[in-house]
DONUKOL-178388 format. One line per field, with one value per residue (C-alpha): residue number from 1; residue in three letters; x, y, z. Coordinates in steps of 0.02 Angstrom, whole numbers, plus 50000, padded with zeros to 5 digits. Layout:
N
num c(NUM:...)
residu c(ALA:...)
east c(X:...)
north c(Y:...)
up c(Z:...)
//
This chain:
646
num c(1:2:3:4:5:6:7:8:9:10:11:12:13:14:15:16:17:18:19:20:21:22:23:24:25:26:27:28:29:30:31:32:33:34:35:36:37:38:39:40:41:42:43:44:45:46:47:48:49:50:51:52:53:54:55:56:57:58:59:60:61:62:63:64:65:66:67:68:69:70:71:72:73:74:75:76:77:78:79:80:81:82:83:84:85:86:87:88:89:90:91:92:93:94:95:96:97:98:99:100:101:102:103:104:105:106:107:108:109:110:111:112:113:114:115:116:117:118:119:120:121:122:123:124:125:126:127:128:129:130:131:132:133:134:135:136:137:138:139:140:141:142:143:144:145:146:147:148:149:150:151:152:153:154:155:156:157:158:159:160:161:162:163:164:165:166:167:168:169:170:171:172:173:174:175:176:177:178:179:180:181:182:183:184:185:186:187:188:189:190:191:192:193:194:195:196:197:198:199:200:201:202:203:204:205:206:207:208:209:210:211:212:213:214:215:216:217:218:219:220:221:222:223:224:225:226:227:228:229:230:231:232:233:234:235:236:237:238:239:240:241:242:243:244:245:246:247:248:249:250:251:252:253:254:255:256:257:258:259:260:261:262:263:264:265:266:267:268:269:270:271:272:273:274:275:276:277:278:279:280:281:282:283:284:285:286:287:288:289:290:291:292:293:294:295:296:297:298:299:300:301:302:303:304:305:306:307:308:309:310:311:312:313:314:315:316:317:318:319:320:321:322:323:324:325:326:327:328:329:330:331:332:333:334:335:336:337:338:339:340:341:342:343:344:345:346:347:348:349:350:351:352:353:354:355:356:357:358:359:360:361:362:363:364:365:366:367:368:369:370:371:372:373:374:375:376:377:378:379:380:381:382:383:384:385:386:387:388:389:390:391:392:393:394:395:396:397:398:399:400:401:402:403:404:405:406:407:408:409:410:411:412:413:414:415:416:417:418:419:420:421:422:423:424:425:426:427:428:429:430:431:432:433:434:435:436:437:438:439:440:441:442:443:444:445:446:447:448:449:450:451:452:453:454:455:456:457:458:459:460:461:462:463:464:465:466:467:468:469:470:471:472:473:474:475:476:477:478:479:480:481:482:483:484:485:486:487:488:489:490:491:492:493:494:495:496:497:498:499:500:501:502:503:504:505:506:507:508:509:510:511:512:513:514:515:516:517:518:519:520:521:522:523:524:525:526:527:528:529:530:531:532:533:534:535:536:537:538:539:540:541:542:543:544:545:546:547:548:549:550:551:552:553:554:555:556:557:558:559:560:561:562:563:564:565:566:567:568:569:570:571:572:573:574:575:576:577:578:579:580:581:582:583:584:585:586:587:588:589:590:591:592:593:594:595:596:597:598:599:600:601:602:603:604:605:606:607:608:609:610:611:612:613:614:615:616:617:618:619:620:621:622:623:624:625:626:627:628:629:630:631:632:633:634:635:636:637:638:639:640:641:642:643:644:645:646)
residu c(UNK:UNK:UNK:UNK:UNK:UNK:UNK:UNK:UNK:UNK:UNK:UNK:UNK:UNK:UNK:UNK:UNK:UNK:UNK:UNK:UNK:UNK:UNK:UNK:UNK:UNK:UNK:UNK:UNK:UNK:UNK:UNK:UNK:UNK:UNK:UNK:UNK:UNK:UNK:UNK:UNK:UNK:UNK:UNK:UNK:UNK:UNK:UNK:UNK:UNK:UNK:UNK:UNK:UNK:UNK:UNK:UNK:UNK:UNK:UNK:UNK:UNK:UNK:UNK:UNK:UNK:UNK:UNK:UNK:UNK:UNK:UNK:UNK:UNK:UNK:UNK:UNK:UNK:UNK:UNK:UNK:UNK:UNK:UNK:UNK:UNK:UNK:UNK:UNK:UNK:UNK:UNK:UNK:UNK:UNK:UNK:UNK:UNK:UNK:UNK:UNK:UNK:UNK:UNK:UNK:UNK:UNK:UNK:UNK:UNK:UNK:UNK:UNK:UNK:UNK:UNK:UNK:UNK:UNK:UNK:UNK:UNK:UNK:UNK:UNK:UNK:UNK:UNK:UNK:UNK:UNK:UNK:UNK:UNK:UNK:UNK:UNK:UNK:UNK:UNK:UNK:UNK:UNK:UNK:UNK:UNK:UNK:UNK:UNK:UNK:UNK:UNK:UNK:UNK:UNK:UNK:UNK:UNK:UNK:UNK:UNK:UNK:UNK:UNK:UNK:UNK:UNK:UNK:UNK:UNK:UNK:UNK:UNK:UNK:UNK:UNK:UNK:UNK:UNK:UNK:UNK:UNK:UNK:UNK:UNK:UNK:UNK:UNK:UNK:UNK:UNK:UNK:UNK:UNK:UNK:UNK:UNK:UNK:UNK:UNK:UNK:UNK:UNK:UNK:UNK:UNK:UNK:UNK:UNK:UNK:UNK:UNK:UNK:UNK:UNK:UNK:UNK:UNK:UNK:UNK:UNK:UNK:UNK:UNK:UNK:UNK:UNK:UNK:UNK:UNK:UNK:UNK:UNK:UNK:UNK:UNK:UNK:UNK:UNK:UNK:UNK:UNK:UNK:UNK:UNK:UNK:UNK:UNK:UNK:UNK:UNK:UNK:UNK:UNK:UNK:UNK:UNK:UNK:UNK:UNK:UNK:UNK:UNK:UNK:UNK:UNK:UNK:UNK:UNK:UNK:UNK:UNK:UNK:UNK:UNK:UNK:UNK:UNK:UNK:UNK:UNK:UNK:UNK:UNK:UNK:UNK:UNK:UNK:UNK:UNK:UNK:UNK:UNK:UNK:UNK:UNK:UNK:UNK:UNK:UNK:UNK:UNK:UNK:UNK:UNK:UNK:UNK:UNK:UNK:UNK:UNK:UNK:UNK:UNK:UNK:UNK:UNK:UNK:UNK:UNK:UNK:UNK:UNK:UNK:UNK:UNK:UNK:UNK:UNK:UNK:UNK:UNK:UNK:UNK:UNK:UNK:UNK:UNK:UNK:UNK:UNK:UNK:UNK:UNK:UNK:UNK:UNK:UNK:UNK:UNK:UNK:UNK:UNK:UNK:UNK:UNK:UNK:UNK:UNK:UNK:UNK:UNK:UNK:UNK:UNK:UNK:UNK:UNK:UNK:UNK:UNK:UNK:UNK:UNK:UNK:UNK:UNK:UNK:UNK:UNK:UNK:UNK:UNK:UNK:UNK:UNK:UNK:UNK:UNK:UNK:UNK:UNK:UNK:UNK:UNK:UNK:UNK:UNK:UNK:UNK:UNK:UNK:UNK:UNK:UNK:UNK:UNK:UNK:UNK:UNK:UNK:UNK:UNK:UNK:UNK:UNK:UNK:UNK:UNK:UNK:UNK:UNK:UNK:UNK:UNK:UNK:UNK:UNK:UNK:UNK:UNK:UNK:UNK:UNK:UNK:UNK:UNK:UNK:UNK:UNK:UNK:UNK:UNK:UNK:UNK:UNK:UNK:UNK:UNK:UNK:UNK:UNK:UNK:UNK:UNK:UNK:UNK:UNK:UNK:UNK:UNK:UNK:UNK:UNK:UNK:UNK:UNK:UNK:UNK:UNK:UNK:UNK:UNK:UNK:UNK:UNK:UNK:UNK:UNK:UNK:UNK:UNK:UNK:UNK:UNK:UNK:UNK:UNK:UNK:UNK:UNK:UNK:UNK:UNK:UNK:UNK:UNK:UNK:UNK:UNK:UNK:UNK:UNK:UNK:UNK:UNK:UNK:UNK:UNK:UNK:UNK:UNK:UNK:UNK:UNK:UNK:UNK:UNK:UNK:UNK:UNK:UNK:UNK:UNK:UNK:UNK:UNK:UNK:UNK:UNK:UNK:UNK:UNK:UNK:UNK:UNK:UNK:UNK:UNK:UNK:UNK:UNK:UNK:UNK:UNK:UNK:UNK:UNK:UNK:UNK:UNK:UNK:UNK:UNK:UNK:UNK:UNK:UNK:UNK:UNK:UNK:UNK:UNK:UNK:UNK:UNK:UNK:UNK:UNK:UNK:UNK:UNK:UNK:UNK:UNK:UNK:UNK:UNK:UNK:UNK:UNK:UNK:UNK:UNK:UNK:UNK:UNK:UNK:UNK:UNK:UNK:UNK:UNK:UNK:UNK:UNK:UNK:UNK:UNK:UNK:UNK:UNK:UNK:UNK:UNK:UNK:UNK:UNK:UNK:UNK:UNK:UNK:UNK:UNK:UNK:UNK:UNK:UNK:UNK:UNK:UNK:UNK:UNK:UNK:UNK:UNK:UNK:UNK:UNK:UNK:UNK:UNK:UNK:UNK:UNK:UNK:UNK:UNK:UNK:UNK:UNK:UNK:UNK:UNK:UNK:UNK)
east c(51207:51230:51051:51039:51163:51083:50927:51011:51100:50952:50856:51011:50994:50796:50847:50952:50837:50778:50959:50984:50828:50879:51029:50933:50829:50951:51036:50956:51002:51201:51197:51147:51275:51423:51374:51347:51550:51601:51549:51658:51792:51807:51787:51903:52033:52017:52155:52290:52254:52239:52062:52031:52081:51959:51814:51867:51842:51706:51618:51677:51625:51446:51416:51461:51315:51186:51190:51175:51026:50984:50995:50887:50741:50736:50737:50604:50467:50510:50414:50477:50514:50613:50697:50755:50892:51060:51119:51033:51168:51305:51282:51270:51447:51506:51462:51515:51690:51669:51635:51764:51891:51836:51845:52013:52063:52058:52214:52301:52234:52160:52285:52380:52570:52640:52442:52430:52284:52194:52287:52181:52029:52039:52039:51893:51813:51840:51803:51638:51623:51647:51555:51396:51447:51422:51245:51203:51306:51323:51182:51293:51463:51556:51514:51549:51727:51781:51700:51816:51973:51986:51928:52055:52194:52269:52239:52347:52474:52497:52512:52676:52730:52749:52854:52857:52797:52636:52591:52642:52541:52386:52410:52409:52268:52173:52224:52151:51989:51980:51975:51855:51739:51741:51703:51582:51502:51501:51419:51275:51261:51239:51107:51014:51023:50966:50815:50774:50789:50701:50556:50578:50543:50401:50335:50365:50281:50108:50084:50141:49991:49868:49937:49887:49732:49678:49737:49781:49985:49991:49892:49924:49724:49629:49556:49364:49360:49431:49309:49196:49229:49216:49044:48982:49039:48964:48801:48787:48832:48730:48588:48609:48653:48531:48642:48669:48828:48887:48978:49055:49102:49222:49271:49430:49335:49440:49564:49589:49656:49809:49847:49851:49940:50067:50099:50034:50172:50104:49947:50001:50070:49911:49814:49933:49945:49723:49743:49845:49753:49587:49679:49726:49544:49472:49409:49512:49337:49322:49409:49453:49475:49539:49421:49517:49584:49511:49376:49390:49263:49240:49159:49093:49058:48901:48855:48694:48512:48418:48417:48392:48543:48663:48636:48672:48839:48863:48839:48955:49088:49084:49093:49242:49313:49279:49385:49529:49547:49529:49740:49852:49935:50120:50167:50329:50352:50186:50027:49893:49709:49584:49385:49309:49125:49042:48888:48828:48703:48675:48661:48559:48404:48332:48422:48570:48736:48894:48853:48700:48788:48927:48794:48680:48825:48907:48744:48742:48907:48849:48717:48851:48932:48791:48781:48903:49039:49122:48959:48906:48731:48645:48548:48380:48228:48200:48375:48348:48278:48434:48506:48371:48419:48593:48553:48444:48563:48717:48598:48542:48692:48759:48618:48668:48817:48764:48625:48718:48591:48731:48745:48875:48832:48941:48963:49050:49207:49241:49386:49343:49317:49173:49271:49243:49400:49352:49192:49188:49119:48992:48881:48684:48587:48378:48336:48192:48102:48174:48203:48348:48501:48622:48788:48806:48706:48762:48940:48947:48865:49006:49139:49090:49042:49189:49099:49158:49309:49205:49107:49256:49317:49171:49153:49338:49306:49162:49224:49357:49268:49169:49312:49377:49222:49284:49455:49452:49438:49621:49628:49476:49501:49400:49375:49348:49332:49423:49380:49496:49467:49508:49654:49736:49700:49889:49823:49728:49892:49885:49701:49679:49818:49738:49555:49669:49756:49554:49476:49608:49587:49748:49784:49825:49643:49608:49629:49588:49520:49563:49543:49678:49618:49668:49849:49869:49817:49959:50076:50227:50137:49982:50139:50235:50068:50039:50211:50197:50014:50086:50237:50062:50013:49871:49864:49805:49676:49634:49457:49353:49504:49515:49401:49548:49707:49826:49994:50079:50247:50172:50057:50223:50289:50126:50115:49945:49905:49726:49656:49455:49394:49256:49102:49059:49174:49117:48928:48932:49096:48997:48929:49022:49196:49290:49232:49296:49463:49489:49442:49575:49716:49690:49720:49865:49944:49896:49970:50131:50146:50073:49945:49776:49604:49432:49297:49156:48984:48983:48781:48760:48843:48891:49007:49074:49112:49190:49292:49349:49413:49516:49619:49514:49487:49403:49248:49127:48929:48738:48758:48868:48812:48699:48765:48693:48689:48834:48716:48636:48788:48885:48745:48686:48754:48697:48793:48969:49003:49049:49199:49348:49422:49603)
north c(49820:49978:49981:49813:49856:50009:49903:49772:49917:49970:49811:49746:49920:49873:49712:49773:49815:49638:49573:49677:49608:49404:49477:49544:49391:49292:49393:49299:49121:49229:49288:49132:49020:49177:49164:48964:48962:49101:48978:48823:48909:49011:48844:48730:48866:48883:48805:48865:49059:49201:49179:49389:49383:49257:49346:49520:49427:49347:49494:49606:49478:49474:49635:49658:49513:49638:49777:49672:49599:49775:49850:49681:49738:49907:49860:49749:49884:49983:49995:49925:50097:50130:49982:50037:50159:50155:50165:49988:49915:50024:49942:49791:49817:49875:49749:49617:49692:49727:49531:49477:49578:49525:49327:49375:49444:49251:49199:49347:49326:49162:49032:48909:48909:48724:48635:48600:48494:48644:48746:48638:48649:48862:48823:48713:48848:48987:48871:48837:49044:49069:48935:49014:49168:49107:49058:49217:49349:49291:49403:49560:49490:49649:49614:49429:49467:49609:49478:49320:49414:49515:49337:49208:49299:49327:49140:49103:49238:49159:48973:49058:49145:48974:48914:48733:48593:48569:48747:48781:48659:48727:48880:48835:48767:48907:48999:48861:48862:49033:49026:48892:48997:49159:49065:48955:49148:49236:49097:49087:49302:49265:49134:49244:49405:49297:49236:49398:49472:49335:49371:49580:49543:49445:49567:49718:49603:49573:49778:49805:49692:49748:49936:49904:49825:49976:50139:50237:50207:50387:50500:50393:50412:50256:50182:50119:49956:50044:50183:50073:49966:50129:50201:50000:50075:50254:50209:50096:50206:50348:50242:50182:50352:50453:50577:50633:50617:50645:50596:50722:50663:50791:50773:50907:51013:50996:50895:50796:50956:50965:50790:50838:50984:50976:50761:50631:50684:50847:50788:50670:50779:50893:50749:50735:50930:50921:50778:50850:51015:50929:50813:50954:51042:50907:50842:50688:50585:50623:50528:50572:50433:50406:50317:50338:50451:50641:50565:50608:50551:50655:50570:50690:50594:50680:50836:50844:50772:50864:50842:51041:51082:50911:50995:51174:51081:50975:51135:51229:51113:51090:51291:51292:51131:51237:51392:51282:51288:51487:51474:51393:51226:51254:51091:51079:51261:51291:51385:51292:51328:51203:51214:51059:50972:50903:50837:50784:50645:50643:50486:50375:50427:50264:50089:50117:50031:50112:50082:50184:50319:50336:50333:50462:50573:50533:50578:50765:50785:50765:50892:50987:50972:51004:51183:51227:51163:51245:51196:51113:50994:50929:50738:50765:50624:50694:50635:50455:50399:50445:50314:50174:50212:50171:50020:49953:49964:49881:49729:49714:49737:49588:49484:49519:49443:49294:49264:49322:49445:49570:49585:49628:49734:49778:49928:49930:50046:50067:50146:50254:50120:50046:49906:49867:49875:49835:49852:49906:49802:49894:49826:49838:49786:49764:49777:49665:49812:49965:49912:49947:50038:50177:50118:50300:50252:50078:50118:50258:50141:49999:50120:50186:50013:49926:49809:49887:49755:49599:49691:49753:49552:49507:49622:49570:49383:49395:49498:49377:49236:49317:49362:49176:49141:49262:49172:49166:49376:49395:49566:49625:49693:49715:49864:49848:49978:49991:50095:50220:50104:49924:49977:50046:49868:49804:49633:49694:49635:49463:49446:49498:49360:49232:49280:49273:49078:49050:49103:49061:49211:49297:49457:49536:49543:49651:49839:49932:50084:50209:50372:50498:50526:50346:50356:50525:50466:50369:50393:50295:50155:50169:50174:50019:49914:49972:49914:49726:49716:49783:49645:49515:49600:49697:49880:50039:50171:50329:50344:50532:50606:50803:50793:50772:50868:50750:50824:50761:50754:50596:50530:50514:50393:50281:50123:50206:50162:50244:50407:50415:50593:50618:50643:50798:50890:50788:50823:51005:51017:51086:51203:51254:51340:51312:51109:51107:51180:51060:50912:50977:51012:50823:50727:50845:50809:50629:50596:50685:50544:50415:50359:50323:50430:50348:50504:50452:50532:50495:50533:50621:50620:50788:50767:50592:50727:50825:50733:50639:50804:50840:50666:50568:50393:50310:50323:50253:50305:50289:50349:50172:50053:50047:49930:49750:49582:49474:49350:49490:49575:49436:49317:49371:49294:49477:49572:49494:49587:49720:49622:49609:49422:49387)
up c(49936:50031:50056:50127:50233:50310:50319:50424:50526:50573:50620:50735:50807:50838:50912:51048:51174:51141:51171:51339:51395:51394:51472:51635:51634:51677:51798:51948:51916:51878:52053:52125:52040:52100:52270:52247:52178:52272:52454:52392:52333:52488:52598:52494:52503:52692:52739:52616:52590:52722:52763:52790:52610:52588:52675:52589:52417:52445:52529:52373:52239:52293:52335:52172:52148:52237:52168:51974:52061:52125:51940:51886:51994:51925:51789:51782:51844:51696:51542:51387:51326:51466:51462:51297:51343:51308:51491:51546:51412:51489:51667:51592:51524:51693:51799:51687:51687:51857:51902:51767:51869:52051:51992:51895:52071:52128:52018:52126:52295:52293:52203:52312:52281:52263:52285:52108:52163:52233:52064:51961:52062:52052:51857:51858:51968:51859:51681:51750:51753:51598:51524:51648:51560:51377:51418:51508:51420:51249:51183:51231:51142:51216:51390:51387:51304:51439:51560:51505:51470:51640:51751:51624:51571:51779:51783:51608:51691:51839:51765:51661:51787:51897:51770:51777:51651:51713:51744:51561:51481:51594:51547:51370:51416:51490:51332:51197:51337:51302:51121:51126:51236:51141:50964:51046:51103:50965:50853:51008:50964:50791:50827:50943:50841:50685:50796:50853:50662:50603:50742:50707:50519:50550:50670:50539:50397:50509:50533:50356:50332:50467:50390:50222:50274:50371:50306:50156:50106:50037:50177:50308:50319:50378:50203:50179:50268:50460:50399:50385:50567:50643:50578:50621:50822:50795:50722:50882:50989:50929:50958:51129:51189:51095:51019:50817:50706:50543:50377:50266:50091:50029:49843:49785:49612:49445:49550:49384:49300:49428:49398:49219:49186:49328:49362:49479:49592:49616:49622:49742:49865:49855:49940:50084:50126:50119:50223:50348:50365:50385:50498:50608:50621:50678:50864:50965:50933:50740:50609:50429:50275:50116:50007:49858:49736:49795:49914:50074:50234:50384:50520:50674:50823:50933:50866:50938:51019:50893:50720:50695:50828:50727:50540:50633:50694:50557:50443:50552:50537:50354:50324:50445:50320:50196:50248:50245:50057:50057:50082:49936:49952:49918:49829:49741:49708:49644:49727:49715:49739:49756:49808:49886:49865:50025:50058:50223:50291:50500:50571:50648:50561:50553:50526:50425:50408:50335:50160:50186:50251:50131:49961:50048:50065:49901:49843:49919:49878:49694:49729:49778:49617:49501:49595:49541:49642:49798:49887:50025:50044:50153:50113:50117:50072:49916:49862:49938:49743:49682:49828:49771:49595:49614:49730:49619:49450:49571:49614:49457:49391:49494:49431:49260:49288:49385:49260:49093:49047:48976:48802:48685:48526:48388:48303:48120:48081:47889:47788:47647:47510:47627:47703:47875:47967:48135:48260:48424:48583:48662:48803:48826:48963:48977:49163:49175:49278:49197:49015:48912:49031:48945:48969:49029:49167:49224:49200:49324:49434:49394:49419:49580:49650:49599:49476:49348:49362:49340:49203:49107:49102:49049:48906:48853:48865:48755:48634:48612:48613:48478:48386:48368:48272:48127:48098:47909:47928:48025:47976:48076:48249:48398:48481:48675:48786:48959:49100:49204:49349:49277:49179:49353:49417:49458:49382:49229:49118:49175:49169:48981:48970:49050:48930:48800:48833:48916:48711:48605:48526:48425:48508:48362:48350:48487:48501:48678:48670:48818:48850:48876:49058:49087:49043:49119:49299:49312:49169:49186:49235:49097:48970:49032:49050:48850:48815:48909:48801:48645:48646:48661:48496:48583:48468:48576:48516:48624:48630:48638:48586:48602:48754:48890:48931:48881:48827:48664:48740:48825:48646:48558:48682:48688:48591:48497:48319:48325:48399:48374:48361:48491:48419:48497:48387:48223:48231:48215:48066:47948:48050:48175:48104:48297:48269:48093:48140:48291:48191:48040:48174:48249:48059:48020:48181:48175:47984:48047:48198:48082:48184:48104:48127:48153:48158:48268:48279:48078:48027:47897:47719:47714:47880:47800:47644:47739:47826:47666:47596:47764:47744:47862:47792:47942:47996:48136:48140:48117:47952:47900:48033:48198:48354:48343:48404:48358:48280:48171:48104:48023:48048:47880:47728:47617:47753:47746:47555:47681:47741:47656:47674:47693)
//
């Protein structure tokens, strides 16, 4: 409530230049209807008050008049900024108090002893003021009130003080007039101020929406798509003038590890500090983006009419980017330091569009990577197959979709008496050019592209549609993987509910696998969209475990039931003593949480031995079962002895 309150505080606040505004618009048609009122009283009192007292009213009233219509002027050739100081309110106030006085003057001056016609007439006179004033003044209820009580209440005074019948009951009157007036007022300020709130909240929700739409809510960077209007203008520009820029893709090294070991929050406030120093090295003309997570853009605007004098600049530039990461980032009481990635691509070489631009320099920056890290290259030819290679996996990996040319293979998990459990979903593509695609390959693509949303639904919906063919075997699971990327989607709950009403399928059924990367990006949230999929029935494994840096003060509070030993570490057990221990340490740990082990990377029969002797009693492997075809796996009448029926 408090909240709301200091919310609304702070919009009427907003709305007040607004108010003073309507006030000053009107001020023209107020000084013509004083001076209007101001002639026929003056000449309908002519004859029954001294007329120098007359002319000295009148002459005081209106100058009064001028110099509002004076202020109104002024105010008018100011800019709406200006027009937004307090003092424009303050004469406001004045003046109205000022006029309210001068008219309340005429009850003094003005007001015929023993004419109760003309008595009458002075109160019509001054009613018709007042009701003017409602219209005019009401959106500044202070100024109306001092402007009503200083013009009525000589009038009610000087009704009493006449003391007969008549001039009683007008002055009661007057006073009920008054009453009337003020309420009628201050409901016409609450309509206008909930008009103007109404129009300020609109206004704040269309550039919360053109803000979201254009920049980055945590840097304050612009995001991809005003990136992306921008480099549209530069390429365009560059053209027609003859002149070179270019785009820096800057990617923070081991920025994962900070998110890991210290919090998102930390990590979080590491990307606004980089922001703001690269903010501050740059020109008026450049512009820096947030593309998302530690991606950063830099786009230089003419930096050269040569392409050997642009990469001097360009390479300039990105050195001097460079040296901004030589000082710590202070961030919550910790000293951070952080190396940066970039790879560069000058512009226009060619016809390009953005899209061009950003995967030739997300391709150096890679380069950059693979160096070693720290480093900075520049996109040369040679890396444009790399560009075509990625092209050509995202359209075909669109047409995949389209056409349903994905396929689903499943790979058996088995307990130690040689009952399959459950099997894992895993996907398999056959480009009809390049053959059979690693998932290694095509995923990274997916992920980087974004289609790694429409392909991670896909892969669910099958699986459970496959699933819902094996009803009479309710104790088998599925095992479907999700990426980093589609679990973080704010809708991925709903959607696996809506595949799950779509397929029928029991989510009991169903176990995601994730890694521990993907709950550590975004803890709290990871753990609250376990716990709305867990209450479905959904059970959680944590796939390649061992490989991340998640911390166990976090496992214990996940809804997990399985943690799958990365293979890496199983291969090499009986081989490697640092393997063997690792392996050990994870089933002891896991038996004292009571979660269950699966041991992947299970190919020979002295590791399945092994691991048998060390407690594990679930296994995954070449050694026990190869990926296949839905159809081919329980297709089989002489396979399904492996299964163990309900």
């Amino acid at each position: 409530m408090l909240q709301d309150n200091r919310e609304r505080t702070a919009e009427s606040l907003n709305i007040e230049p607004d108010l003073v505004r309507l006030v000053y618009s009107s001020l023209p048609l107020t000084v013509m209807a004083i001076l209007l009122n101001s002639l026929v009283l003056g000449i309908v009192m002519w004859n029954y008050i001294d007329r120098e007292t007359i002319v000295i009213w009148f002459l005081v009233a209106n100058s009064i008049s001028s110099a509002r219509l004076a202020f109104y002027l002024k105010f008018k050739s100011l800019t709406p900024e200006q027009q937004a100081a307090p003092v424009w309110r303050e004469i406001i106030f004045a003046s109205s108090a000022a006029s309210g006085a001068v008219w309340g003057a005429v009850s003094i001056w003005l007001f015929p002893h023993g004419e109760i016609a003309h008595q009458a007439f002075l109160a019509f006179i001054l009613a018709g003021m007042c009701a003017g004033a409602v219209s005019t003044l009401s959106p500044l209820l202070s100024s109306l009130v001092v402007f009503v009580l200083f013009l009525i209440l000589p009038l009610i005074g000087r009704f009493l003080y006449v003391g007969s019948i008549i001039s009683y009951e007008m002055g009661v009157m007057a006073m009920l007039f008054t009453i009337m007036v003020l309420s009628n007022a201050r409901r016409l300020n609450e309509t206008l101020r909930e008009m103007f709130l109404g129009r300020l909240k609109q206004q704040k929700a269309k550039l919360i929406i053109q803000y979201q739409a254009n920049y980055d809510p945590l840097t304050d960077l612009p995001n991809r798509r005003m990136l992306s209007d921008r480099l549209k203008q530069e390429i365009a520009r560059a053209s027609r003038h003859n002149y070179l820029g270019a785009v820096l893709f800057l990617d923070l090294d081991y920025f994962k590890n900070t998110n890991d070991s210290l919090g998102h929050s930390v990590g979080d406030d590491l990307l606004v500090l980089v922001a703001q120093r690269i903010q501050r090295r740059l020109r008026d003309e450049d512009l820096v983006a947030r593309l998302g997570g530690d991606e950063f853009i830099i786009l230089l605007s003419e930096i050269g009419e040569e392409f050997s004098e642009a990469t001097e600049n360009a390479q300039i530039f990105a050195d001097e980017i460079m040296e901004l990461f030589n000082e710590p980032f202070d961030v919550d009481e910790h000293k951070l330091h952080i190396t940066a990635s970039i790879g560069i691509v000058l512009f226009p070489i060619g016809k390009v569009t953005p899209e061009d631009l950003l995967q030739k320099s997300d391709v150096a920056m890679y380069e950059a990577k693979d160096a070693g890290r720290n480093k900075i290259r520049l996109f040369v030819p040679e890396m444009q197959k790399a560009v075509n290679y990625q092209r050509q996996i995202e359209k075909g990996l669109r047409q995949a979709l389209s056409d349903g040319s994905l396929d689903m293979y499943y790979q058996p998990l088995f307990d130690a008496d040689n009952n399959m459990f459950a099997v894992e979903a895993l996907l398999r593509w056959e480009h009809p050019e390049k053959g059979v695609i690693s998932p290694a390959d095509f995923i990274e693509v997916a992920e980087r592209t974004g289609l790694i949303i429409q392909v991670g639904e896909w892969a669910i919906k099958t699986a459970c549609s496959d699933m819902v063919q094996l009803s009479e075997f309710r104790e088998l699971k599925v095992c479907i993987n999700v990426s980093p990327r589609q679990f973080e989607e704010p809708e991925f709950v709903n959607r696996v509910n809506g595949i799950f009403e779509e397929t029928d399928v029991d989510p009991a059924k169903v176990r995601f696998e994730i890694t521990e990367s993907t709950i550590m990006n975004h803890v709290e949230e990871a753990i609250s969209k376990m716990k709305e999929l867990s209450e479905m029935g959904v059970t959680f494994a944590i796939d390649d475990f061992g490989t991340g840096y998640s911390s166990l003060s976090y496992l214990k509070r996940l809804p997990v039931d399985l943690l799958k030993i990365d293979k890496s570490f199983v291969l090499d057990i009986a081989t490697d003593p640092n393997d063997a221990i690792i392996v050990e340490t994870i089933i002891a740990m896991a038996k004292h949480m009571q979660i269950d082990v699966v041991a992947e990377g299970v190919e020979t029969e002295e590791i399945l031995e092994f691991l048998k002797a060390q407690g594990c009693s679930k296994f995954q492997g070449y050694l026990l079962g190869y990926p296949e075809p839905f159809e081919e796996l329980f297709g089989r009448q002489g396979r399904l002895h492996i299964l163990k029926p309900v």
